[in-house]
N, C-alpha and C positions, 0 to 999 in steps of 0.2 A: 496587593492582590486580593480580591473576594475570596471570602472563603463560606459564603453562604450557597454554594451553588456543589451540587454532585458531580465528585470526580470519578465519572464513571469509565470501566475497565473492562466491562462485561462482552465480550461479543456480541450477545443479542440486543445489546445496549445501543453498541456502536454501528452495527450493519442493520439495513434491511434486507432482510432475503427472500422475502414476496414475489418480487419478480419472476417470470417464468425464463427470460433471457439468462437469468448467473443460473437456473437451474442445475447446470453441470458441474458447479461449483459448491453451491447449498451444503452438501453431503459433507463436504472437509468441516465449511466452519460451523456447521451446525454442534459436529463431536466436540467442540472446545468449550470451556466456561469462559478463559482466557484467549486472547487472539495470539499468543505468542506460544502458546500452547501448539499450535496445527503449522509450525514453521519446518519443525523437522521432518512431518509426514507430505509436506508437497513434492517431494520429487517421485515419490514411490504413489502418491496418489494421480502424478502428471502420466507415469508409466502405466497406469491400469487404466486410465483412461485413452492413452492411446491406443493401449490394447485390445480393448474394446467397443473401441469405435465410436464417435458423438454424431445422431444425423443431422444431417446439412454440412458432418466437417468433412478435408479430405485433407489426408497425408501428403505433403507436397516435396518430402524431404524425408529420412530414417528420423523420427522422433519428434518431426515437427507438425502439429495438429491444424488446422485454420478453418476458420467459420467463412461464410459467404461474404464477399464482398470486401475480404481484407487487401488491403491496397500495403506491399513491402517494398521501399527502394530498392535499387540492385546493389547499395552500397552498403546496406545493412548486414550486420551478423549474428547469427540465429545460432546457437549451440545448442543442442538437445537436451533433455525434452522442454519442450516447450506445444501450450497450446493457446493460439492469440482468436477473442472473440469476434466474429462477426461484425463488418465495419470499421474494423479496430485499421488505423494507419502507422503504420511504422518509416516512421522520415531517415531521410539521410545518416551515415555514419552511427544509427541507433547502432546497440551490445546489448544483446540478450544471452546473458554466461550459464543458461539453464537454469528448470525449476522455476520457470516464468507460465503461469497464467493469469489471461485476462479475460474478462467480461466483455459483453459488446460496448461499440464504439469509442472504444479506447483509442488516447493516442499518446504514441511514444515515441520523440522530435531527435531534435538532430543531436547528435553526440551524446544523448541517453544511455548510461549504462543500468542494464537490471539482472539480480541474480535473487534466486528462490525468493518469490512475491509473489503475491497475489494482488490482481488490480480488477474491483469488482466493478459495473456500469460507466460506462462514460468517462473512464479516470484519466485525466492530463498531466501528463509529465513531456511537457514540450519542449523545453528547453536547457541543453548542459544540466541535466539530474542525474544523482546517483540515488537508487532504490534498489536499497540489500537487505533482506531478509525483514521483511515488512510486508505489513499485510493496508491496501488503500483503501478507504469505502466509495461507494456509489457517487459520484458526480464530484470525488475529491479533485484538486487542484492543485501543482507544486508551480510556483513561479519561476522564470528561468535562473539555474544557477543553486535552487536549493536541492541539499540533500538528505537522506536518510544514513547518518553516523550508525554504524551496527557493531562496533568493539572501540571498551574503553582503552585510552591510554594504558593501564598497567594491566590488560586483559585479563580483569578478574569477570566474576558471574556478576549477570546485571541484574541490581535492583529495578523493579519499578515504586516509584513514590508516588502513590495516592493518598487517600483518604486513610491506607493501612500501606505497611511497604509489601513487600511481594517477591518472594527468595524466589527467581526462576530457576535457579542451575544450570542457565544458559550462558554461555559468552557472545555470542553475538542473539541481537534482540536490536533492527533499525527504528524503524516510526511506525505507530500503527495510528490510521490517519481515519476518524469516523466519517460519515456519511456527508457530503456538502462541506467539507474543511478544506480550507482555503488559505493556502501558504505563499508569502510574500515571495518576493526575488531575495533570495542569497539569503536567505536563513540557514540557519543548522541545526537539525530535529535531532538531537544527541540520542545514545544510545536506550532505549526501550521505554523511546519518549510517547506518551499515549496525548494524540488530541480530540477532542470531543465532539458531536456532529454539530458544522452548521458553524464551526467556529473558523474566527479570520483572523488573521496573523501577519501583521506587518513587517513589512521586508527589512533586512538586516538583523533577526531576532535570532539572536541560540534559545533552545527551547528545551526543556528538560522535565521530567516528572509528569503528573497527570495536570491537561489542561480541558477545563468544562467544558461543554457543550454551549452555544448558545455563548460566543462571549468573543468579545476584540482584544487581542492582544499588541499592547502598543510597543510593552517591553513585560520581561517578567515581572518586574514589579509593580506594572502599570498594566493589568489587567482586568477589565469590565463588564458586565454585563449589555447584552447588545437592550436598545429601550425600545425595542418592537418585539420581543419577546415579553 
């Protein structure tokens, strides 16, 4: 594995929040230095936002918020609160177990289960995915089949391993996935696994600790720098 490359952690590292689209969002991960850090304030931040209203959204349901143009199967199930952005498609047999918001044109496929997330721009989770308590970035990608692990085996608090370790005092902490990361078919993002923007991850990979920005990973051991960067 390289180790000449920054394993970054930062929020501001990992998202863009430029955009005027996650606007409605900004406001959560702006407060955070850490992204695992604003996992336990999304459901109370989902409920004051419903409460107040986002223009262009409209309540379609007790808790449930929706931008223009969201297209929801009739097979899907929505548990409160939840607010899905603008464009965003919700496929078949999707599970939203609350504490779910998205950014625009998101999509979230067949047999997707998601509980307290956030999924900022564009983010794909198409296929048989589990995303718990994880935060996605802008134009992220899960292949079908991979998931976001969010409590270890002997449910102790999760480390994260970077460049320094990082005592959360959390128990559950899934994937927090930077901007353009792009995760194979049937990985497993183990619990309060950071990956870095822009980076790609081959299918079948368990994936663990902080992974760079900017890098192919073939296996954890065999981890690269991409050579267009």
């Amino acid at each position: 594995m390289t180790d000449y490359k920054k394993k970054t952690v930062l929020s501001s590292e990992l998202f863009d929040l430029e955009d005027d689209g996650i606007s409605y969002i900004r406001p959560l991960i702006e407060k955070s230095e850490f992204p695992w850090e604003i996992l336990s304030l999304i459901k109370s931040y989902i409920n004051k936002l419903i409460e107040n209203g986002i223009p262009g959204f409209s309540e379609i349901a007790d808790g449930v918020l929706v931008g223009e143009g969201v297209s929801i199967h009739p097979s899907a199930v929505i548990i409160p609160p939840v607010i899905i952005g603008p464009g965003t498609e919700i496929r078949p047999g999707a599970y939203l177990r609350g504490a779910v918001i998205t950014g625009p044109d998101c999509v979230i496929g067949n047999s997707c289960e998601l509980k307290n997330c956030i999924l900022l721009r564009h983010v794909q989770v198409p296929h048989y995915n589990y995303v718990g308590d994880s935060v996605l970035g802008n134009y992220a990608h899960m292949g079908a089949g991979s998931i976001c692990s969010n409590l270890k085996s002997d449910g102790k608090n999760i480390v994260v391993h970077g460049d320094d370790d990082y005592m959360t005092g959390m128990r559950k902490i899934g994937g927090i996935l930077g901007d353009h990361a792009d995760i194979g078919c049937q990985c497993v993002i183990n619990p309060g696994t950071v990956i870095g923007c822009r980076t790609t991850v081959y299918p079948l990979t368990s994936l663990r600790g902080v992974i760079p920005e900017d890098c192919i990973v073939k296996s954890m051991q065999n981890i690269i720098i991409r050579k267009d960067n």
